[in-house]
N, C-alpha and C positions, 0 to 999 in steps of 0.2 A: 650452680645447681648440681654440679658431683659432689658422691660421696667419696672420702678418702677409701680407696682400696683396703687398707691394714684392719680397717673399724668393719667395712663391708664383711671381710672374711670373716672376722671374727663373731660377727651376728648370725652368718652362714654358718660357720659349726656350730653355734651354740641351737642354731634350729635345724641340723641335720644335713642341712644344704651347701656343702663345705665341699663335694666332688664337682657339683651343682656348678659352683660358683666358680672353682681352679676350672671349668670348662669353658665357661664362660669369659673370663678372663683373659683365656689364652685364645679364644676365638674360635673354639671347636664344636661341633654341632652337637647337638643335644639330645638324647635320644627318646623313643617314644617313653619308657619309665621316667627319663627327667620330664616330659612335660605334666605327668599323673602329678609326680612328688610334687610339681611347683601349682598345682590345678589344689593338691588336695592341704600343703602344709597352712599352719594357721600365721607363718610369720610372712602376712603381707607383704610389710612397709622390705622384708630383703627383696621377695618378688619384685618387688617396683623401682624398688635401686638398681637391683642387676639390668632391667631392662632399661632402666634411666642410663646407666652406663654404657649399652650398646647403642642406645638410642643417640646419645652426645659422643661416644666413640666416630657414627654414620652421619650424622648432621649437625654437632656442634650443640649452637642455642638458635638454630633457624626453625622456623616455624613455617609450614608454608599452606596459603589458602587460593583459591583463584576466585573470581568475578564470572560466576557462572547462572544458568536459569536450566529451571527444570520444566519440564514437558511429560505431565503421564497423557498421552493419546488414547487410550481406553480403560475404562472399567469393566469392559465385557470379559469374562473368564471362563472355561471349562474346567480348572483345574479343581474347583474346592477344595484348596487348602485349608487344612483346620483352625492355622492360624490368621487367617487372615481376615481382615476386614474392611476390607477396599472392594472386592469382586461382585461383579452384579451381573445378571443377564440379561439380555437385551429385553426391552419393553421393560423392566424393572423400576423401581422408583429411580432416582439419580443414575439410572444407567447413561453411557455416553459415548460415543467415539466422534472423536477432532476431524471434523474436515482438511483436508493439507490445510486449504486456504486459511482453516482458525489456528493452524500453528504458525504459519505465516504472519498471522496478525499479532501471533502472540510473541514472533523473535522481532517483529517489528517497535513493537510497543514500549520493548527497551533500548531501542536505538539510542538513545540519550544518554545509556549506562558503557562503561567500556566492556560488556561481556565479551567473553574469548570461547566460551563453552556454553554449547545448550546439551541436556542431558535428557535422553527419552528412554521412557520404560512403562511398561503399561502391561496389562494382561494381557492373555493369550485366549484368539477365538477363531475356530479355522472356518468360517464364511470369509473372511478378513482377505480380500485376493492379495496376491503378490504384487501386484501391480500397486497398492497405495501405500506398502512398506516402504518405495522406488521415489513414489511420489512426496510422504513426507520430508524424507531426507531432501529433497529437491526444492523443496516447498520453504525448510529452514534454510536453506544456504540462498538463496532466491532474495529473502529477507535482507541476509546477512553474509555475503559472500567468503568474507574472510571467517567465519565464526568454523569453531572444531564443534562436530556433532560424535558424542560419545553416544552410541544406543546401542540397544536392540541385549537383554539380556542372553545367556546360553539358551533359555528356554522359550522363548522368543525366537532367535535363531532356527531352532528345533523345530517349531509350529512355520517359520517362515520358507524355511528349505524343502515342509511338508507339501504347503501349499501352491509352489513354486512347482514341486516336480522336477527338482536337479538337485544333483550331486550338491553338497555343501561349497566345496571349493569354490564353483562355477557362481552358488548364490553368492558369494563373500564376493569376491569378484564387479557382480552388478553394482551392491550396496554401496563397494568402495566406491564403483562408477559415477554413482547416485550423490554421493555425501558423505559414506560413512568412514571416518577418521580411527575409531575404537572402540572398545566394547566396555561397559559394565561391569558388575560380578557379580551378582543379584540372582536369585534363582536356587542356588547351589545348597541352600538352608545346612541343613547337616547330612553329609555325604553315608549315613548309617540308613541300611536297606529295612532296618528294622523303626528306626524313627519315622521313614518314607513311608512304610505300609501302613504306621500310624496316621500320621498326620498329613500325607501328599503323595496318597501313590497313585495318585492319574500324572504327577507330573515325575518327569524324566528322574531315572536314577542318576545314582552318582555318579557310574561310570561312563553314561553318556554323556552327564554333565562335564567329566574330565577329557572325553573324544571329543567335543565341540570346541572346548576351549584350544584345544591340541590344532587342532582345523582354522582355529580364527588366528593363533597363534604364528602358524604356517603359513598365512596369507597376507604376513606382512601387519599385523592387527597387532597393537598392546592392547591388554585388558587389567582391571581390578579384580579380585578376585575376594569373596564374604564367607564368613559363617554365621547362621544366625542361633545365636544363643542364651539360655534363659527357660527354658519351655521342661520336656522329658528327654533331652539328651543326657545321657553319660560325661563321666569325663573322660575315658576310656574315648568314647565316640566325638568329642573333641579333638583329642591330642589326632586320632585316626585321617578324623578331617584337614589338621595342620598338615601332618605328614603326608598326606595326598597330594595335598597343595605345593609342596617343596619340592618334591619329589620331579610332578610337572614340573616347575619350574627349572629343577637342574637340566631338564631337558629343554625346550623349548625358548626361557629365559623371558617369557613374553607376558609375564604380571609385571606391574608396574606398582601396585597399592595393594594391603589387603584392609578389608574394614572389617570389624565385627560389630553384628549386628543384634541390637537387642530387643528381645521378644517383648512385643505389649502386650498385654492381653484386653485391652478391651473392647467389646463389640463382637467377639468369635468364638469358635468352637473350645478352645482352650481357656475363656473366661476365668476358671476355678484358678488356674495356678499364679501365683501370686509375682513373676515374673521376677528378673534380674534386679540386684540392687545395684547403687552406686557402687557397693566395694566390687558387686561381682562384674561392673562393667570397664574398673578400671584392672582388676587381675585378667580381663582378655585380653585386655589392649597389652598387658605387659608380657601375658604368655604370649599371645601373637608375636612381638617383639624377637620373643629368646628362642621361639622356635622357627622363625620363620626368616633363617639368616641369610636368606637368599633373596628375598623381596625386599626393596629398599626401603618402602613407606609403607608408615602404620598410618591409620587417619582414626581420628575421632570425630565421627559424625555429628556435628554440636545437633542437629534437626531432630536426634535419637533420641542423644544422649543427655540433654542439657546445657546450656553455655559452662556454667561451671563444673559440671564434671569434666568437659573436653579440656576447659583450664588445666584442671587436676590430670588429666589424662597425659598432656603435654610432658608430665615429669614421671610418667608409668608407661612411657617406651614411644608414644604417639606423636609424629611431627608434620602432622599436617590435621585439618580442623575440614577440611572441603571449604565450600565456599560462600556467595549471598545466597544461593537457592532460588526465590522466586516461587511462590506457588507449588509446595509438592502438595500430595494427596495420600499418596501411600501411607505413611506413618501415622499422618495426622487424622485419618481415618479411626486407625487404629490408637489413639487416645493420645497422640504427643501433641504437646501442649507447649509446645518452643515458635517463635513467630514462624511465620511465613516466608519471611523475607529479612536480610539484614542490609545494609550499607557497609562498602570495604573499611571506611574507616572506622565502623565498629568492630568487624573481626578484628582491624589490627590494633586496636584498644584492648580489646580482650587478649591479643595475644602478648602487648607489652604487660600487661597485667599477670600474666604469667610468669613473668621473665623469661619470654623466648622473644627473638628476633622477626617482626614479621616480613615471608617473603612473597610476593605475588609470585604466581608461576603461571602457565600455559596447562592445558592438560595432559602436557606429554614431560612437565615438569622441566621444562626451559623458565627461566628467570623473566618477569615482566615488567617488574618494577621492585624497589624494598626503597622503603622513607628513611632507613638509618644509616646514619654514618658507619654505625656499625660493622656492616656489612663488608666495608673494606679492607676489614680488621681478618676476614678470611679469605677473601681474595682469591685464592686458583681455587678454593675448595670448592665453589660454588659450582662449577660445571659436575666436576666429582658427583655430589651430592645430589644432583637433577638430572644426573644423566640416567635414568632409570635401569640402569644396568646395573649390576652388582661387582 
C-alpha cells in the first residue's frame, strides 16, 4: 500500500507541492501555510499518499480497533449548540439522565462481550451534583472492575469542577479516585472564537478548552483530542485548530488519538448546509496526519464516517477505526445512519479488506490481541507503535 517516493515527488511538483512533499519526506514539521496549500490544492490522491506515507512510515500496515461500549448518561444541555441535535431539556420529550444503577446495568449487560473500554459523554447541566459524576464512574467499574472508563469530555470537566466548587486538579484527583482512567476529546468543535460566537458561545472557548486539557494532562490523564469539521469554518480556522493542538502537545505529550469529526446536519440549527463529503472527510484524516506529527493516532470514526470510507481512510493517514461501540446517541441523533453496534470480528474483516493488519488494543494503546501471523513479521515494532508517545 506505498507509493514509490520518485513517482510521489514527481506528482508533487507537478501539483505545486514539491517543498510540501521534500518536508515531509525528510520528517520535518509542516507549517501553518503547508496545511492551507494541502486544505486548499485540488491534487487529492498526493494529499493522501503523503499522509499514507507517514502513516506506514508510524505504524506499518497495522490497523488498530478495540472492543469497547459507549454510554451517553444525559441528554440534558445548557449549551445550545447550533449544531447539534442530541440536547434536550429536562421534561422535554426524549429528555433523560441514567441512573448510576442503569449504567451499571448497562456495563453489565455486555459481560458476555470481552470489552476493555466503556466510554461516557453526555451533555452538560449544572443541577447535575458532583456527587453522581463520583457515582457513575463507580457504578461502571462496580459492573466491571477491570474495565478502562475513558469520560467526561473538556466541557464536561468544565461544568463538573463548576459544580464541585474545587480547583480542577483536586476534581481530577477524585474522578481518578472514583474510576476515571482518561479523557475524550469531544467538545473542542473548532477552536475559532468567531465560529464559537456563531454556533456555541455558551460553551467554553478555545482557550479554556486547551487549560483543561493542559490540567487533565498534568494529572497523570491521556486524552483524545477532535475537530469537528464540515459546517462555516475556515480553512485558515482549521490549519489554526491543528496547530493549537500540536503545539499542546509538544508540551504536555498527553494526546494520545486525534479524530476528526464530521458535521451532520440533520435535525439542527445548521440544517441548510450541506455538510462534508467523503472526499472532504478523507483529506482531514490526511491533513490531520501531515500536521499533526506529534500525536501518534489518526482514527477514523466508522460510527461518522461510514464503514467504507474509514476503509478508504485507512490509506489517507488513519490507523485506527475505534471500536464495536454499543448504543451511541450523539451522531445517530444527528442523522448517521451506520449500525449501532458491530462484532470484533466484523471490524477485523473490514480491516483485512483494507489491506491493513488488524490489531486489538487497550485504550491506552497496549496490544490485546491480533489474529495474524502477520504481526510477527514486525515484532519490536509493535510496542513502538502503541506506546502512545511520540
Amino acid at each position: 500500500m506505498t507509493v514509490g517516493t520518485g513517482s510521489l515527488l514527481e506528482r508533487a511538483h507537478a501539483a505545486g507541492l514539491a517543498p510540501i512533499a521534500e518536508r515531509v519526506l525528510a520528517g520535518e514539521r509542516l507549517s501553518r501555510e503547508d496545511g492551507v496549500a494541502l486544505y486548499r490544492t485540488d491534487a487529492f490522491h498526493v494529499v493522501g499518499d503523503l499522509a499514507n506515507l507517514v502513516r506506514t512510515r508510524m505504524h506499518g500496515d497495522l490497523a488498530y480497533f478495540n472492543v469497547n461500549q459507549h454510554i451517553n448518561y444525559t441528554n440534558w444541555c445548557n449549551k445550545f449548540c447550533t449544531f447539534c441535535s442530541f440536547d434536550r431539556l429536562p421534561g422535554q420529550e426524549g429528555a433523560y439522565l441514567m441512573e448510576p444503577e442503569e449504567i451499571e446495568a448497562k456495563v453489565r449487560a455486555q459481560l458476555h462481550e470481552p470489552v476493555t473500554e466503556v466510554h461516557m459523554v453526555a451533555g452538560v447541566w449544572p443541577k447535575i451534583p458532583y456527587s453522581y459524576y463520583l457515582d457513575i464512574l463507580r457504578a461502571a467499574k462496580r459492573a466491571r472492575p477491570d474495565i478502562h472508563v475513558k469520560a467526561f469530555t473538556m466541557v464536561e470537566l468544565d461544568q463538573i469542577r463548576r459544580v464541585a466548587k474545587k480547583p480542577l486538579p483536586e476534581v481530577l484527583e477524585e474522578l481518578k479516585e472514583a474510576g476515571l482512567g482518561s479523557c475524550p476529546g469531544g467538545g473542542a468543535e473548532v477552536f475559532s472564537e468567531r465560529v464559537r460566537q456563531e454556533g456555541y458561545r455558551l460553551k467554553m472557548s478555545g482557550d479554556d478548552w486547551i487549560e483543561t486539557a493542559r490540567a487533565v494532562h498534568e494529572a497523570g490523564l491521556r486524552s483524545n483530542c477532535t475537530m469537528l469539521h464540515g459546517h462555516i469554518e475556515t480553512v485558515e480556522e482549521r490549519v489554526d485548530h491543528l496547530d493549537r493542538l500540536r503545539l499542546l502537545q509538544d508540551e504536555t505529550r498527553g494526546f494520545q488519538t486525534y479524530i476528526p469529526l464530521s458535521f451532520h446536519p440533520e435535525g439542527n440549527g445548521w440544517s441548510d448546509l450541506p455538510g462534508p463529503t467523503a472526499l472532504d472527510e478523507l483529506r482531514e484524516i490526511a491533513v490531520g496526519r501531515l500536521m499533526l506529527d506529534n500525536i501518534d493516532h489518526i482514527k477514523a470514526y466508522w460510527i461518522m464516517l461510514s464503514i467504507p470510507i474509514a476503509q478508504l481512510a485507512l490509506a489517507f493517514g488513519a490507523d485506527d477505526v475505534d471500536g464495536t461501540v454499543v448504543e451511541e446517541k450523539i451522531y445517530h441523533d444527528a442523522g448517521a445512519k451506520t449500525p449501532q453496534q458491530v462484532q470484533r470480528e466484523e471490524l477485523m474483516g473490514w480491516i483485512r479488506d483494507a489491506g491493513r493488519i488488524p490489531v486489538e488494543r487497550d485504550t491506552l494503546y497496549r496490544v490485546v490481541w491480533s489474529p495474524d501471523e502477520e504481526l510477527a513479521a514486525v515484532g519490536d515494532q509493535v510496542p513502538v507503535a502503541v506506546s502512545g508517545r511520540a
